[in-house]
CHARMM-style PDB file with segment names, atoms N, HN, CA, C and O in Angstrom:
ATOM      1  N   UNK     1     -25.478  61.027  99.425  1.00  0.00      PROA
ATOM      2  CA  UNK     1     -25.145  59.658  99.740  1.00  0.00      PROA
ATOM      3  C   UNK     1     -25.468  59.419 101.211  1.00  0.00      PROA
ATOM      4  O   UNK     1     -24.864  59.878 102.180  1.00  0.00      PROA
ATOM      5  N   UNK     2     -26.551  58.601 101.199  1.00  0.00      PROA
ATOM      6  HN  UNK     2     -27.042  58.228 100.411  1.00  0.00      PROA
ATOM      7  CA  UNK     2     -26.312  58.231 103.190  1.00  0.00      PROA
ATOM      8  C   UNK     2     -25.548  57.073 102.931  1.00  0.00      PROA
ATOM      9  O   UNK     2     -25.384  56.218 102.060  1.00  0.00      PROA
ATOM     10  N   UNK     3     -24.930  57.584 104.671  1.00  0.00      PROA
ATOM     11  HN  UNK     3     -25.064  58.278 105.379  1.00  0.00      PROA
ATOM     12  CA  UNK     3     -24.091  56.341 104.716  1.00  0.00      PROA
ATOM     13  C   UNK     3     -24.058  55.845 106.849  1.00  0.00      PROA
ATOM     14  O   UNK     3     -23.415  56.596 107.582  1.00  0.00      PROA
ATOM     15  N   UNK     4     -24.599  54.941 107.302  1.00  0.00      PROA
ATOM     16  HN  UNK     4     -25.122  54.331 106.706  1.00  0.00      PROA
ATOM     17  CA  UNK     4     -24.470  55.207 108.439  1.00  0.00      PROA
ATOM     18  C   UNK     4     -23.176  55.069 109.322  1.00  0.00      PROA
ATOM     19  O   UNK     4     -22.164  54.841 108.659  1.00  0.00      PROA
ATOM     20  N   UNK     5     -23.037  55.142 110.398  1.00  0.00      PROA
ATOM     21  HN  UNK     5     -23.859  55.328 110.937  1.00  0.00      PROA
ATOM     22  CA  UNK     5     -21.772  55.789 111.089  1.00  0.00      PROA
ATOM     23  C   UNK     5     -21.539  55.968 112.779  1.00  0.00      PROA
ATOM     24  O   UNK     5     -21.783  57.079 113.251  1.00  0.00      PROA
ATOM     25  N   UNK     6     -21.108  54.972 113.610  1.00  0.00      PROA
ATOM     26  HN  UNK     6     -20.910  54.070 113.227  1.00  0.00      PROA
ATOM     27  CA  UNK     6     -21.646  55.043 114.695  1.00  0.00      PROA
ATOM     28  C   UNK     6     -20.546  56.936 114.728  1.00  0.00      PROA
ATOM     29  O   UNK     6     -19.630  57.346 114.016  1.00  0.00      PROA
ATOM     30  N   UNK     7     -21.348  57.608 116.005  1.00  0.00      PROA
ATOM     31  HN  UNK     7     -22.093  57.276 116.584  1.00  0.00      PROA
ATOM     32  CA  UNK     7     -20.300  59.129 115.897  1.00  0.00      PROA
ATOM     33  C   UNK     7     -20.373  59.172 117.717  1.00  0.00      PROA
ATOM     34  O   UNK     7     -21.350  59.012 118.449  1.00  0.00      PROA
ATOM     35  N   UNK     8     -19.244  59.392 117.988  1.00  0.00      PROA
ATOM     36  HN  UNK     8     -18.450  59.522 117.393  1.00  0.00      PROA
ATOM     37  CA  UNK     8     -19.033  59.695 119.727  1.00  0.00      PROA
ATOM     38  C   UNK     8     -20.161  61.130 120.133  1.00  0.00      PROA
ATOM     39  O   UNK     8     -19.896  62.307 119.886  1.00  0.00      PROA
ATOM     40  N   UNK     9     -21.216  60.702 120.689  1.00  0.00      PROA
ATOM     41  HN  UNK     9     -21.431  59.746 120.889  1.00  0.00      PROA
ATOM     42  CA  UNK     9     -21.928  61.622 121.180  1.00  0.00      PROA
ATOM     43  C   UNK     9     -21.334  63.144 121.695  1.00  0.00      PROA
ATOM     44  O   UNK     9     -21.734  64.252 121.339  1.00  0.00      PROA
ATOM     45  N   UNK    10     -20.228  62.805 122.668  1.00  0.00      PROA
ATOM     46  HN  UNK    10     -19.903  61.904 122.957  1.00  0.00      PROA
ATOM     47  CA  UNK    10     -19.454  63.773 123.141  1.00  0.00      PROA
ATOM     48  C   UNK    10     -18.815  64.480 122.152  1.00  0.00      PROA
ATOM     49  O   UNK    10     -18.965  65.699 122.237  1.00  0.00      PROA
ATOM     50  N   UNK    11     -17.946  63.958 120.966  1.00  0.00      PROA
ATOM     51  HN  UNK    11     -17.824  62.968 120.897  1.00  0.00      PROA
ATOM     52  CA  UNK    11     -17.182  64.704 120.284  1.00  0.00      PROA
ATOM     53  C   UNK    11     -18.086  65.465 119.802  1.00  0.00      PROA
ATOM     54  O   UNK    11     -17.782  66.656 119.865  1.00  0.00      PROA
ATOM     55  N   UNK    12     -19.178  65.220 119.299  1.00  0.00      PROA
ATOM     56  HN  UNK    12     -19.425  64.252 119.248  1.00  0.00      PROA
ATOM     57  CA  UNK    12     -20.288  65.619 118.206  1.00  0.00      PROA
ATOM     58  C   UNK    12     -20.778  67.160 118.839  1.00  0.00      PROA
ATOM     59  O   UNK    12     -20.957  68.278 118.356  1.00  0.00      PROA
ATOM     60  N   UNK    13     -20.865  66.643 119.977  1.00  0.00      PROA
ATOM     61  HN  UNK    13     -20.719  65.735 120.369  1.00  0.00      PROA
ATOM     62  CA  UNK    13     -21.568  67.726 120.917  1.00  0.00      PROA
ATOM     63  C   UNK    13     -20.245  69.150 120.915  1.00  0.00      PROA
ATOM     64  O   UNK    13     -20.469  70.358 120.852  1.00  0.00      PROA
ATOM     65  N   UNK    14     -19.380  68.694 120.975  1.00  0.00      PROA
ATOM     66  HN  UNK    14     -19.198  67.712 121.026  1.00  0.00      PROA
ATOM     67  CA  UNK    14     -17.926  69.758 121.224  1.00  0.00      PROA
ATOM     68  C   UNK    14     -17.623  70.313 119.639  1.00  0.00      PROA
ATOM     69  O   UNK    14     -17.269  71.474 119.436  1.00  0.00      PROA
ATOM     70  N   UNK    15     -17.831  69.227 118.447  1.00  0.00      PROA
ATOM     71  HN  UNK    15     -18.119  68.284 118.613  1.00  0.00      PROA
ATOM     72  CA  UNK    15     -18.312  69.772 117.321  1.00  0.00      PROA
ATOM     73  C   UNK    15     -19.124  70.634 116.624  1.00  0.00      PROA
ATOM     74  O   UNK    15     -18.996  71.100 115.492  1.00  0.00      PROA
ATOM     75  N   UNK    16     -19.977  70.782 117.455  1.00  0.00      PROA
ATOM     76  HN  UNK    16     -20.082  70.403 118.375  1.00  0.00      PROA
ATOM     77  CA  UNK    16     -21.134  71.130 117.195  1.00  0.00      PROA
ATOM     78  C   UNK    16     -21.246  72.487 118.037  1.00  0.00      PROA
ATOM     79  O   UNK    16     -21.628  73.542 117.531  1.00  0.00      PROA
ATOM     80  N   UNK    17     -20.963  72.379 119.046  1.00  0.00      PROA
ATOM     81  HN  UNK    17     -20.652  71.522 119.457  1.00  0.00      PROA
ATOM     82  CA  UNK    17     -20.475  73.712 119.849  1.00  0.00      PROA
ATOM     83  C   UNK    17     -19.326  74.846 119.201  1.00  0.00      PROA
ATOM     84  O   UNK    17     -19.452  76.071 119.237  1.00  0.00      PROA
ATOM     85  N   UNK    18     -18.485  74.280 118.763  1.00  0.00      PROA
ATOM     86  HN  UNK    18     -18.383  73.286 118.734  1.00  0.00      PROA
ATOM     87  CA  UNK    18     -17.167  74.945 118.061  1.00  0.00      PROA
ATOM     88  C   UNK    18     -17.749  75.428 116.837  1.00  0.00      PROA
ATOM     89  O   UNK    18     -17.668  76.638 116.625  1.00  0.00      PROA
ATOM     90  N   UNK    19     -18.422  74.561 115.848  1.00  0.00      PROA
ATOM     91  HN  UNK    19     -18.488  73.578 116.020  1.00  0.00      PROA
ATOM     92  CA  UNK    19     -19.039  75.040 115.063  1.00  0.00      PROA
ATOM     93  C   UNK    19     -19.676  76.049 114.276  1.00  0.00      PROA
ATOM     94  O   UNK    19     -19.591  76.623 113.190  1.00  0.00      PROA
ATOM     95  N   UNK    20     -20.806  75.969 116.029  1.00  0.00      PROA
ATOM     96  HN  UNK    20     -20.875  75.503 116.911  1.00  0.00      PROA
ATOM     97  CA  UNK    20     -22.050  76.765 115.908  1.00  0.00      PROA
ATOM     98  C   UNK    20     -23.204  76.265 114.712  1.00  0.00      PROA
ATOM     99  O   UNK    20     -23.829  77.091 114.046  1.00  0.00      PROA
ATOM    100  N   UNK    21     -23.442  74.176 114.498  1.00  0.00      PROA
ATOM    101  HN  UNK    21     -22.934  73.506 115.039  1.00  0.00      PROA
ATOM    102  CA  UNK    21     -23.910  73.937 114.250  1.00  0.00      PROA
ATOM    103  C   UNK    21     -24.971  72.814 114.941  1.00  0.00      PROA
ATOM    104  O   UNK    21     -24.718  72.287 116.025  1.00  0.00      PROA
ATOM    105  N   UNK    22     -26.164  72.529 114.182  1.00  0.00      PROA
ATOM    106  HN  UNK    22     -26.370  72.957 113.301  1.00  0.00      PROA
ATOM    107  CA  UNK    22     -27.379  72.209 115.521  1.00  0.00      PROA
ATOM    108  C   UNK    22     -27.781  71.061 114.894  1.00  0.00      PROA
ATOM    109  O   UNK    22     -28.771  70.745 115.554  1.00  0.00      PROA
ATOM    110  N   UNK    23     -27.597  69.964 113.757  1.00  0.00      PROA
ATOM    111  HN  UNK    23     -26.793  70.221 113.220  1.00  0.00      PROA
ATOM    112  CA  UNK    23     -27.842  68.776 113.497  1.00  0.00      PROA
ATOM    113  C   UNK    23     -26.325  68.138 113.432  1.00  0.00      PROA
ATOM    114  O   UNK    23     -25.234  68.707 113.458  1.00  0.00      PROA
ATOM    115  N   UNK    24     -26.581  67.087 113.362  1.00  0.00      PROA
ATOM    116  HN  UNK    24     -27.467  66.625 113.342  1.00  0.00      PROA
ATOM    117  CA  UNK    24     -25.574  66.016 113.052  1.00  0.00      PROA
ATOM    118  C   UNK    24     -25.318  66.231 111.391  1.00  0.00      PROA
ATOM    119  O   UNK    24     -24.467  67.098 111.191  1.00  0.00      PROA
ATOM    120  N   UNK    25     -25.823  65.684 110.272  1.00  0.00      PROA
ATOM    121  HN  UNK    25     -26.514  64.980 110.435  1.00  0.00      PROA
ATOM    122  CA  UNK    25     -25.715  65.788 109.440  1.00  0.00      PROA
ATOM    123  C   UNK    25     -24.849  67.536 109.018  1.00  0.00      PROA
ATOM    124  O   UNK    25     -23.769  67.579 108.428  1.00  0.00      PROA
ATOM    125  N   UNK    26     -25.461  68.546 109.382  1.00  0.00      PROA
ATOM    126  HN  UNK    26     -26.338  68.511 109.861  1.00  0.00      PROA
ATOM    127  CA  UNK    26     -24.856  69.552 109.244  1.00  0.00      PROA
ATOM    128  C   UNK    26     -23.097  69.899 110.155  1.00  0.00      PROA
ATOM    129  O   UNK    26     -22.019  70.450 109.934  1.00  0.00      PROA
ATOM    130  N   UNK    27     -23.721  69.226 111.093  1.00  0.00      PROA
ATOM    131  HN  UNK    27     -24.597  68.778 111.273  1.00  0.00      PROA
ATOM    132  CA  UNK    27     -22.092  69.485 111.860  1.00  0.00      PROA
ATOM    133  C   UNK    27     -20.735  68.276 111.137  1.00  0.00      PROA
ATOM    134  O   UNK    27     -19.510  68.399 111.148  1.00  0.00      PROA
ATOM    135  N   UNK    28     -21.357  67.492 110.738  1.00  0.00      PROA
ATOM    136  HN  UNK    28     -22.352  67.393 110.730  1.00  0.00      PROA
ATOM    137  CA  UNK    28     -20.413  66.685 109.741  1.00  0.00      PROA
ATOM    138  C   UNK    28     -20.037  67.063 108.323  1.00  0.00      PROA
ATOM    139  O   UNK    28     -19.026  66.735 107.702  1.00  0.00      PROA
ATOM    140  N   UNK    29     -21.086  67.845 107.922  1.00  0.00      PROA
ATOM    141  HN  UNK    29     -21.908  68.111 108.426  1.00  0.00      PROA
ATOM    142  CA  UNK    29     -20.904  68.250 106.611  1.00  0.00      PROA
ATOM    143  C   UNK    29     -19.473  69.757 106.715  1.00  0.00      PROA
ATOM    144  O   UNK    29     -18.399  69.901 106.132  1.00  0.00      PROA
ATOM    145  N   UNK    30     -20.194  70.571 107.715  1.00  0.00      PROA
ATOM    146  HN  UNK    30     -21.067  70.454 108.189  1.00  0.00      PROA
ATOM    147  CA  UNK    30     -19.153  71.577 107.424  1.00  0.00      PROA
ATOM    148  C   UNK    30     -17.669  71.030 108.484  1.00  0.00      PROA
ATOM    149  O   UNK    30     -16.743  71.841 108.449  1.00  0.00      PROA
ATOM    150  N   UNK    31     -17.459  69.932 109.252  1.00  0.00      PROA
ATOM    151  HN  UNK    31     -18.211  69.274 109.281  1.00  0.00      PROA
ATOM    152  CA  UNK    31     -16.230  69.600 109.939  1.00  0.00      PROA
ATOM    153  C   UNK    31     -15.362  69.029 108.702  1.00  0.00      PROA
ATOM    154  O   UNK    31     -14.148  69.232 108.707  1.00  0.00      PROA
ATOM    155  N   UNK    32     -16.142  68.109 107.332  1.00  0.00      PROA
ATOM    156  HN  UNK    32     -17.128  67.944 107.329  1.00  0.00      PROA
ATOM    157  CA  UNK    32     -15.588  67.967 106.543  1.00  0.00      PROA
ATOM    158  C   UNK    32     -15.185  68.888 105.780  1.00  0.00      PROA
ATOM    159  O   UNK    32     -14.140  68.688 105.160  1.00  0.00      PROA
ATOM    160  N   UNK    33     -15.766  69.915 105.644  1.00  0.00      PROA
ATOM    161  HN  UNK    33     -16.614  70.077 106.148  1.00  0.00      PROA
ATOM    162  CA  UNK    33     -15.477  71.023 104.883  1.00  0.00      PROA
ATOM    163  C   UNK    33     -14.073  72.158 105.436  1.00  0.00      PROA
ATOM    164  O   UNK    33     -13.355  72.989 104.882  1.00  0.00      PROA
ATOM    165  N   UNK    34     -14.180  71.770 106.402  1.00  0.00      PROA
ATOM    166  HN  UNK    34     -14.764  71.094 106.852  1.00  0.00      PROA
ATOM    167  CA  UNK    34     -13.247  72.891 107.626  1.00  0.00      PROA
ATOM    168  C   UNK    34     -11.845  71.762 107.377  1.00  0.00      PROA
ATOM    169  O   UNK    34     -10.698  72.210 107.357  1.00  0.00      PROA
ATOM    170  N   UNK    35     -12.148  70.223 107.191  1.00  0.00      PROA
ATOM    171  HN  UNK    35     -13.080  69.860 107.207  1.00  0.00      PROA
ATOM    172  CA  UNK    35     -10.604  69.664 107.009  1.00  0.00      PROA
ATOM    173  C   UNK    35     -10.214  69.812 105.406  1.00  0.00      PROA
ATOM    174  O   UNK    35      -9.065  70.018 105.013  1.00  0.00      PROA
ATOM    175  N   UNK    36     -11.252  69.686 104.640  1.00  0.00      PROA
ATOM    176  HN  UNK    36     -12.184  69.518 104.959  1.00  0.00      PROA
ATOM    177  CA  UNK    36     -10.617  70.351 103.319  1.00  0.00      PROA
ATOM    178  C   UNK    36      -9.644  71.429 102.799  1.00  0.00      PROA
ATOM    179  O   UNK    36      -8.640  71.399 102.086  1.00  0.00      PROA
ATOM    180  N   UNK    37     -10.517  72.642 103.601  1.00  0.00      PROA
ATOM    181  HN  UNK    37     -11.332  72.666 104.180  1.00  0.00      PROA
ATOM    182  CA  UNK    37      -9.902  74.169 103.539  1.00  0.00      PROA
ATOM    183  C   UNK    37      -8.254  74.109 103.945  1.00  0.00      PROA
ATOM    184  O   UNK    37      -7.297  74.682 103.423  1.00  0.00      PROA
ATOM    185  N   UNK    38      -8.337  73.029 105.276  1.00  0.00      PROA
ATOM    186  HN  UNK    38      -9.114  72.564 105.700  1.00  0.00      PROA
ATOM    187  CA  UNK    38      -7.416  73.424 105.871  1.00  0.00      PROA
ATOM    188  C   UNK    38      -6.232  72.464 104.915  1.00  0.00      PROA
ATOM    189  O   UNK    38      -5.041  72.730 105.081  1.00  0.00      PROA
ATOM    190  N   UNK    39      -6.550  71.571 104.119  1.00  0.00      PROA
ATOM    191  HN  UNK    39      -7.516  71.354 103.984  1.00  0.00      PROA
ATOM    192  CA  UNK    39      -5.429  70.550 103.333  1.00  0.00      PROA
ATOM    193  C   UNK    39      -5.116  71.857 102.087  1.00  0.00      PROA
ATOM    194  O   UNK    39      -3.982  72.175 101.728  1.00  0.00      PROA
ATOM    195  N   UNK    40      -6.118  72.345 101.681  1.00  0.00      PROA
ATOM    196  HN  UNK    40      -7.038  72.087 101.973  1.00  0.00      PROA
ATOM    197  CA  UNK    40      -5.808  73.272 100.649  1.00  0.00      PROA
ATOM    198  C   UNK    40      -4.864  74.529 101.026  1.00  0.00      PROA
ATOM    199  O   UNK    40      -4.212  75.082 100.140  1.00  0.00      PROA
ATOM    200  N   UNK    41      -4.801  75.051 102.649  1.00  0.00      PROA
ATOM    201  HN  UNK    41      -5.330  74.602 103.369  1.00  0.00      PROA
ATOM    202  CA  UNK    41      -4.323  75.610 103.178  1.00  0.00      PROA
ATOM    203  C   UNK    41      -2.836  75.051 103.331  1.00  0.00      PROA
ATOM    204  O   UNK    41      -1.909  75.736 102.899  1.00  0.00      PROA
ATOM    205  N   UNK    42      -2.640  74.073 103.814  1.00  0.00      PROA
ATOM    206  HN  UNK    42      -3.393  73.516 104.165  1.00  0.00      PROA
ATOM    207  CA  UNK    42      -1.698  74.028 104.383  1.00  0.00      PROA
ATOM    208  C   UNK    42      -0.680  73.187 103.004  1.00  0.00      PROA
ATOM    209  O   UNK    42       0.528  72.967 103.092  1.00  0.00      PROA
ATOM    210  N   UNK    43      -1.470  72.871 101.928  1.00  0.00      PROA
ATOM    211  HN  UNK    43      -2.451  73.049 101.856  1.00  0.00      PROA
ATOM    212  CA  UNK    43      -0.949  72.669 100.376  1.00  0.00      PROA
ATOM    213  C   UNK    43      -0.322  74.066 100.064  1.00  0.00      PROA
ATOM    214  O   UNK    43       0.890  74.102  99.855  1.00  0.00      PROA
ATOM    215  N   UNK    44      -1.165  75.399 100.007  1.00  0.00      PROA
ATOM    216  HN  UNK    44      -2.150  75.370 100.176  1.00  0.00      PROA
ATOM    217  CA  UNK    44      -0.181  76.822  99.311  1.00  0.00      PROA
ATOM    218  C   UNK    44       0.878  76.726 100.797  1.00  0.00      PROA
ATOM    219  O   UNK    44       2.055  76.815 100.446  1.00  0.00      PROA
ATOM    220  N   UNK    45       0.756  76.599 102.039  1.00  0.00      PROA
ATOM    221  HN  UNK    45      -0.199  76.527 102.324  1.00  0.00      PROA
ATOM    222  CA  UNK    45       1.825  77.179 102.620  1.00  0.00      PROA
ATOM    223  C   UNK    45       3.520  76.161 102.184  1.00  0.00      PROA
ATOM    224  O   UNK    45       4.711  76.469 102.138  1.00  0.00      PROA
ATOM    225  N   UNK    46       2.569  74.643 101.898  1.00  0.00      PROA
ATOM    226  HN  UNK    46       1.602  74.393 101.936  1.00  0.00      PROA
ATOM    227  CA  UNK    46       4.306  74.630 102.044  1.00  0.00      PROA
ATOM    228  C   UNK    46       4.358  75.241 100.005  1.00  0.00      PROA
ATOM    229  O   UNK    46       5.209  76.079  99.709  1.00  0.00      PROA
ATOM    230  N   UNK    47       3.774  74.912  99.325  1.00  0.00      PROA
ATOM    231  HN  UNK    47       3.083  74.231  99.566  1.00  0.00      PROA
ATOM    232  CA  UNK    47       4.508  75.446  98.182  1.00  0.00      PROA
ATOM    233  C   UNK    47       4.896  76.841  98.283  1.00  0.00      PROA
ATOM    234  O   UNK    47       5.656  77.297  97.428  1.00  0.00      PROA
ATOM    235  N   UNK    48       4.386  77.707  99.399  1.00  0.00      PROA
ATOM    236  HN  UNK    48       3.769  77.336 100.093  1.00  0.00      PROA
ATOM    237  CA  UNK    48       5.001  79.171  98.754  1.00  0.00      PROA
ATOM    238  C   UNK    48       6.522  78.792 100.167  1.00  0.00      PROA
ATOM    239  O   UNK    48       7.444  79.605 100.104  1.00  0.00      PROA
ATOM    240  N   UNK    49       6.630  77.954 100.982  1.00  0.00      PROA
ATOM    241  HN  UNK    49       5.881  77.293 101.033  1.00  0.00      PROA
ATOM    242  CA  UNK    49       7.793  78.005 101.732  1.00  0.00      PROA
ATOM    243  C   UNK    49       8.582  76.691 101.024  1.00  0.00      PROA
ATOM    244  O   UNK    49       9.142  75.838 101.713  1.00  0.00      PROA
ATOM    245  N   UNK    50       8.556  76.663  99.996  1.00  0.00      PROA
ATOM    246  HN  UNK    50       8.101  77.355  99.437  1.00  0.00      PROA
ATOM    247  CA  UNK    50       9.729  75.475  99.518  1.00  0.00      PROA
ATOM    248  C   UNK    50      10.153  76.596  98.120  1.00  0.00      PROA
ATOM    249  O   UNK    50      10.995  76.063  97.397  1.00  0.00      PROA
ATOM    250  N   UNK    51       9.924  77.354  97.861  1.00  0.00      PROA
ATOM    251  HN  UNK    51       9.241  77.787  98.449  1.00  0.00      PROA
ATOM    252  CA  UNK    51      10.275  78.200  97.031  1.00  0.00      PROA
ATOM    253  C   UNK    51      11.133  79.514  97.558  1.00  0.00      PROA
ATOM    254  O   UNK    51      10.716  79.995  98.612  1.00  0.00      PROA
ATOM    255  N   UNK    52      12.009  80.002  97.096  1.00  0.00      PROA
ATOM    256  HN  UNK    52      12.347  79.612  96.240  1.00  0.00      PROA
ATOM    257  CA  UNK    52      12.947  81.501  97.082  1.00  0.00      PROA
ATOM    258  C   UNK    52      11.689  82.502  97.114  1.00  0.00      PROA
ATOM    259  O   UNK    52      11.050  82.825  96.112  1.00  0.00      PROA
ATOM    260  N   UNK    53      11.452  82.915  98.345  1.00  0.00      PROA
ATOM    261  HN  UNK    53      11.971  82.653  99.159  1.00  0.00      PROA
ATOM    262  CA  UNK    53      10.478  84.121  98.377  1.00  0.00      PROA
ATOM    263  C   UNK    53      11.150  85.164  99.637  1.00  0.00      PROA
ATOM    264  O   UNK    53      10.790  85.542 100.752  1.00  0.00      PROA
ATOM    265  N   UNK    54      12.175  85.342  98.856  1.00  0.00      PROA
ATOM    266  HN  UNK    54      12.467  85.036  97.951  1.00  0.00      PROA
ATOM    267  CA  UNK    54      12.675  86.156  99.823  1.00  0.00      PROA
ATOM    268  C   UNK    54      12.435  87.710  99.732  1.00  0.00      PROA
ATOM    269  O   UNK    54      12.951  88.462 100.559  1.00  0.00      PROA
ATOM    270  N   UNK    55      11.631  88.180  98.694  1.00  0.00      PROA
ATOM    271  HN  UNK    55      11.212  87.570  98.021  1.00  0.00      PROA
ATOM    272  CA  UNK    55      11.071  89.228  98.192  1.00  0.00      PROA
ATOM    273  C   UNK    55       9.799  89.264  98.986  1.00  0.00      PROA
ATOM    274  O   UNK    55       9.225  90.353  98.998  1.00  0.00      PROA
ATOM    275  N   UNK    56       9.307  88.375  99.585  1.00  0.00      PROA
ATOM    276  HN  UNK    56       9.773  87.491  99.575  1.00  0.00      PROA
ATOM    277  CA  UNK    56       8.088  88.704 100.259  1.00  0.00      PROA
ATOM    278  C   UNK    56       8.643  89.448 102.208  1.00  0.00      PROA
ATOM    279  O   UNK    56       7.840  89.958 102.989  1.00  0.00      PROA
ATOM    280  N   UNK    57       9.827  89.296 102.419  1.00  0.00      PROA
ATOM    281  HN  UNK    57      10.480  88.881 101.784  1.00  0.00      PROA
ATOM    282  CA  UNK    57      10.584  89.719 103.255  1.00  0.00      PROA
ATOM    283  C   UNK    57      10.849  91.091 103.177  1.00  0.00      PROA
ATOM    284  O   UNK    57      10.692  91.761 104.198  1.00  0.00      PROA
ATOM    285  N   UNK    58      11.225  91.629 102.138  1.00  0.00      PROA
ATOM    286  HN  UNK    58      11.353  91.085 101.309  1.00  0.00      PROA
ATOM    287  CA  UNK    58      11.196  93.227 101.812  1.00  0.00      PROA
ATOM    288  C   UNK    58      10.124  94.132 101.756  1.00  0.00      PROA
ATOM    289  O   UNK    58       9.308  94.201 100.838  1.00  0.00      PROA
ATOM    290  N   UNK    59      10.157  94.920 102.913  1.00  0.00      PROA
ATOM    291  HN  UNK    59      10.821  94.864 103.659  1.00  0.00      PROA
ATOM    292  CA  UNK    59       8.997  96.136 103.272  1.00  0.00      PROA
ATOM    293  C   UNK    59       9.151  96.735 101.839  1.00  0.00      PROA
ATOM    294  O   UNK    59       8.129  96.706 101.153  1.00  0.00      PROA
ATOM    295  N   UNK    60      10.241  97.258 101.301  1.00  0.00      PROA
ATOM    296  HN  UNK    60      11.071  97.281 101.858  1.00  0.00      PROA
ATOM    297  CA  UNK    60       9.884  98.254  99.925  1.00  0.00      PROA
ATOM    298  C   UNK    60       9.134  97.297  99.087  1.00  0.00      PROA
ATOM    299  O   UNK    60       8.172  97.843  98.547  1.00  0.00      PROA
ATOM    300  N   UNK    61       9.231  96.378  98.881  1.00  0.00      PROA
ATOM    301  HN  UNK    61      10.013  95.935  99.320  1.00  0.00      PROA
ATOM    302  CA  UNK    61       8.625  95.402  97.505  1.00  0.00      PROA
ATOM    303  C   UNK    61       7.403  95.017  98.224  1.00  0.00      PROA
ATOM    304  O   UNK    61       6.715  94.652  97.271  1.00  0.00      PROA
ATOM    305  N   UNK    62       6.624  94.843  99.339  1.00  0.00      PROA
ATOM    306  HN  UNK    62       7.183  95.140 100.113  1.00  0.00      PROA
ATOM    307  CA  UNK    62       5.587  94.433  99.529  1.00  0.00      PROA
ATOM    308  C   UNK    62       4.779  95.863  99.944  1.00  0.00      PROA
ATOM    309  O   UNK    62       3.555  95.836 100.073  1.00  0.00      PROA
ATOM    310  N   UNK    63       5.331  96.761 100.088  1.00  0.00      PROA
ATOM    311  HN  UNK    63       6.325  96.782  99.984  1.00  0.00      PROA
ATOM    312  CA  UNK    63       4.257  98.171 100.564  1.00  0.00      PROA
ATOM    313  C   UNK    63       3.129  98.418  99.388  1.00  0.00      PROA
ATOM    314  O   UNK    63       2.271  99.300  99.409  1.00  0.00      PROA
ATOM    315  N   UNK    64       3.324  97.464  98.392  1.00  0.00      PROA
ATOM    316  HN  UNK    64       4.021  96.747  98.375  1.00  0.00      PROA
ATOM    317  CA  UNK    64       2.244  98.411  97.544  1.00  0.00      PROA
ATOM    318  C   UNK    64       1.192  96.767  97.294  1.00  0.00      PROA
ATOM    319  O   UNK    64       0.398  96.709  96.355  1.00  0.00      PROA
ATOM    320  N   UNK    65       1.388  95.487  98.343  1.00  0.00      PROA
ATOM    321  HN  UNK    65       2.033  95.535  99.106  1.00  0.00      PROA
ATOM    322  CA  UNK    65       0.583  94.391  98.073  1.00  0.00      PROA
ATOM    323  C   UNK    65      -0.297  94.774  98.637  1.00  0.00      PROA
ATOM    324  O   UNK    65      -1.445  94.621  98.219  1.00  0.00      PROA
ATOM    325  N   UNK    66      -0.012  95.369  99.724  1.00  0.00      PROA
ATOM    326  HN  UNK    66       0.921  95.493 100.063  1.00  0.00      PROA
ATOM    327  CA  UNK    66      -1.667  95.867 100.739  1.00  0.00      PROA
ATOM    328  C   UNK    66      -2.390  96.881 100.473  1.00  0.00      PROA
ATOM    329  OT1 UNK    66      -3.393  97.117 101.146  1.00  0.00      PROA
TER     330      UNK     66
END
């Protein structure tokens, strides 16, 4: 889909630096991708912290997850 978009030169550039990406199109594609991860991320943290996981607290019951 194009779609045009005025984009702050500066941010783009600090985007793009953090990145370690070298077009526009690409540095937008994976910044969208990096806020996805992080909604999906921060979706399991609160469901596993709104739940009784107090078993994940116990060294004997977790020595054999790693």
């Amino acid at each position: 889909m194009r779609t045009v978009i005025d984009i702050d030169k500066e941010l783009l550039q600090v985007a793009q630096d953090e990145l370690g990406t070298s077009s526009m199109k690409e540095t937008v594609h994976v910044a969208l991708v990096e806020v996805a991860e992080r909604a999906k991320r921060r979706e399991a943290f609160e469901y596993w912290t709104s739940r009784d996981n107090t078993d994940l607290l116990d060294p004997e019951i977790m020595k054999g997850a790693f």
